[in-house]
N, C-alpha and C positions, 0 to 999 in steps of 0.2 A: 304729220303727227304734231299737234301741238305743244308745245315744251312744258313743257311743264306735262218574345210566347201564352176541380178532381182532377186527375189524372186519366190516359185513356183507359179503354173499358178492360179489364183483366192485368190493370195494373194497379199495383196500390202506393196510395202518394208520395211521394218523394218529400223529405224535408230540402230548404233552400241549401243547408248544408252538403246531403246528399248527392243533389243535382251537380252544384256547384265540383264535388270530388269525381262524380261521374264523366262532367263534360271534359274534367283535367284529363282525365285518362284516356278519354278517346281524343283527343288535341295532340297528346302524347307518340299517338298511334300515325297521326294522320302525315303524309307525305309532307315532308321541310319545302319540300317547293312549293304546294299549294299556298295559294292565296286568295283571300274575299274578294268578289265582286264589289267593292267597297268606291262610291263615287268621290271623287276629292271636293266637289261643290261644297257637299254639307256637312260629312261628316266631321262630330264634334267629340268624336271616341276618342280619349286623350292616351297615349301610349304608354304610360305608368297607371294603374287601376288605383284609381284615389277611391275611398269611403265614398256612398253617394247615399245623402238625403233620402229622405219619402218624395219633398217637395222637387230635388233635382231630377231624378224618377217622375216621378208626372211631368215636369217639365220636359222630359229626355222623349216619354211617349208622345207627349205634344206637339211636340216640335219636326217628330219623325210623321206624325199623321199628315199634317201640313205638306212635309216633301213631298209624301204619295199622294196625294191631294190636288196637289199643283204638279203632277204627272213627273216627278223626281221618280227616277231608278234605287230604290232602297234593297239593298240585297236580304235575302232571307237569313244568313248568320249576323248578320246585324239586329234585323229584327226578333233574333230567339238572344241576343244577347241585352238589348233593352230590357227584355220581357226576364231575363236573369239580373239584371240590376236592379229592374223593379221589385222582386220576388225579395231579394235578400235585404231591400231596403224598406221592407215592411207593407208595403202596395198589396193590399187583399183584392182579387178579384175570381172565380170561381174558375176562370182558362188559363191564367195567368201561370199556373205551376206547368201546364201541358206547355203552353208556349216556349216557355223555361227549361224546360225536360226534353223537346225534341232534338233528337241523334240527327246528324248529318246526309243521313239515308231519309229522314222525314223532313227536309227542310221545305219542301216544296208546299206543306201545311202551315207554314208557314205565315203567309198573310192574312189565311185564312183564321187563324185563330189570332195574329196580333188584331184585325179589325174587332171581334169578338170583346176582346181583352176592352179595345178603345171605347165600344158600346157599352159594357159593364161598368169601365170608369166615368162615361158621358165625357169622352174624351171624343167623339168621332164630329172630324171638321169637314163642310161641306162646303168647297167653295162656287161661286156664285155663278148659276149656267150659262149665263154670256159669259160668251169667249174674251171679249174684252174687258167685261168689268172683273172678270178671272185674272185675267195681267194685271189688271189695277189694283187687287185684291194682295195677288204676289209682290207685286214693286212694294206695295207698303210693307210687306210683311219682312220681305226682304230688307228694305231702309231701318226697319225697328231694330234686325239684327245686328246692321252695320253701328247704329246708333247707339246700343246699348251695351258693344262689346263682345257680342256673344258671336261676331262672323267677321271674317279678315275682310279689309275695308276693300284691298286689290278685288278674292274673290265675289265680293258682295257686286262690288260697282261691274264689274265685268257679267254677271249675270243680269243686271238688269239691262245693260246695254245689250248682248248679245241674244240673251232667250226672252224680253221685255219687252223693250224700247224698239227693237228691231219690229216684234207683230204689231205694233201699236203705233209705227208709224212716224217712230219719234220724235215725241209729242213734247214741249215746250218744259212743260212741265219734270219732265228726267233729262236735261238737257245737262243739268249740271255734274250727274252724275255719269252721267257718260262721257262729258270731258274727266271726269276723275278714273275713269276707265282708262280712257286713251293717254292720263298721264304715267298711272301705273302700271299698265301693261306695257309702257316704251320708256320707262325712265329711266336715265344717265348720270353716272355722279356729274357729267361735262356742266348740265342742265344750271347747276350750282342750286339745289331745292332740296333738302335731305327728302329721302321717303317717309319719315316722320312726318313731314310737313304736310306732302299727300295724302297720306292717312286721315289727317285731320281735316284738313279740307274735305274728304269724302263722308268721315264722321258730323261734317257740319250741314255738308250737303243731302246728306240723309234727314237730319234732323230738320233743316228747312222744309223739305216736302213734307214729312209728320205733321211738320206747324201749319203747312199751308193748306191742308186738308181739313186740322183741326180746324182752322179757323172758317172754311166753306161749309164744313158739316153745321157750324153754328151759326152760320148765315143762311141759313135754309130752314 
């Protein structure tokens, strides 16, 4: 290791307040042990419920299409609770209160109506049918996250090394951030490098490949 979710049919619609009182109550009900299927890669669900935007809501659907896109396990109470953030942050879409409204018993409707929801907002990401230029398509997407703040620099560089860099061979080009993988995943105070410093290095190292793409795209 180198050191370093109208409403369905015969029900009538629910306000976002409603839903919102509804979902408390069956939460309330629901066994203290259970818990979501919820993947630690991406989710960005903060454990205190802050106010969220219109724009963070489109952002929050966006970012969730992309996971299931790029073959990410997004669990179905995840996706009827986007679809309840978006609802109460003002996001009109025609499935969007269904998506928001479904009980625990209907979660398996789930996908099915958040893609729905994602076609109505012209939200729905398709990424690109090679196999590999699908990895290429991810690594970027993932680098912009590391880059911008919005994905932990550990988990970021770790997924492009292991679910990325690994099918594609790796390729020259994500070299840097898979060394920022293999520092973050084994780092030691001994090392004398705080983890700060890796972070950054990883955030810098995202950011170069961004630039070095920029600059192929415009050379083409």
């Amino acid at each position: 290791m180198t050191a370093f979710l109208g409403a369905h049919a015969g029900r009538g619609q629910l306000s976002a307040e409603e839903i919102v009182c509804q979902r408390g109550r069956l939460e309330e009900k629901r066994d203290a042990a259970a818990s979501a299927d919820v993947r630690a890669f991406f989710s960005q669900t903060p454990t205190e419920k802050t106010p969220m935007t219109r724009d963070d809501a489109l952002k929050q659907l966006s970012h969730i299409a992309r996971e299931r896109a790029f073959g990410r396990h997004v669990g179905s109470d995840r996706l009827i609770q986007a679809g309840l953030d978006a609802l109460t942050a003002g996001v009109e879409s025609p499935s969007l209160a269904m998506l928001a409204g479904l009980l625990r018993s209907e979660e398996p409707e789930a996908p099915t109506l958040f893609d729905q929801v994602l076609e109505e907002l012209g939200l729905l990401f398709h990424p690109p049918v090679d196999p590999r230029a699908a990895k290429w398509a991810m690594a970027y997407w993932v680098a912009g996250q590391i880059a911008d703040g919005t994905l932990d620099p550990a988990t970021g560089t770790h997924l492009i090394w292991a679910d990325i860099a690994y099918d594609l061979g790796y390729p020259e080009e994500l070299e840097p951030l898979v060394h920022c993988a293999h520092n973050l995943d084994g780092w030691e105070e001994s090392w004398g490098v705080s983890l700060e410093e890796l972070n950054g290095q990883a955030v810098e190292a995202a950011k170069q490949l961004l630039n070095k793409r920029l600059v192929a795209e415009a050379g083409s």
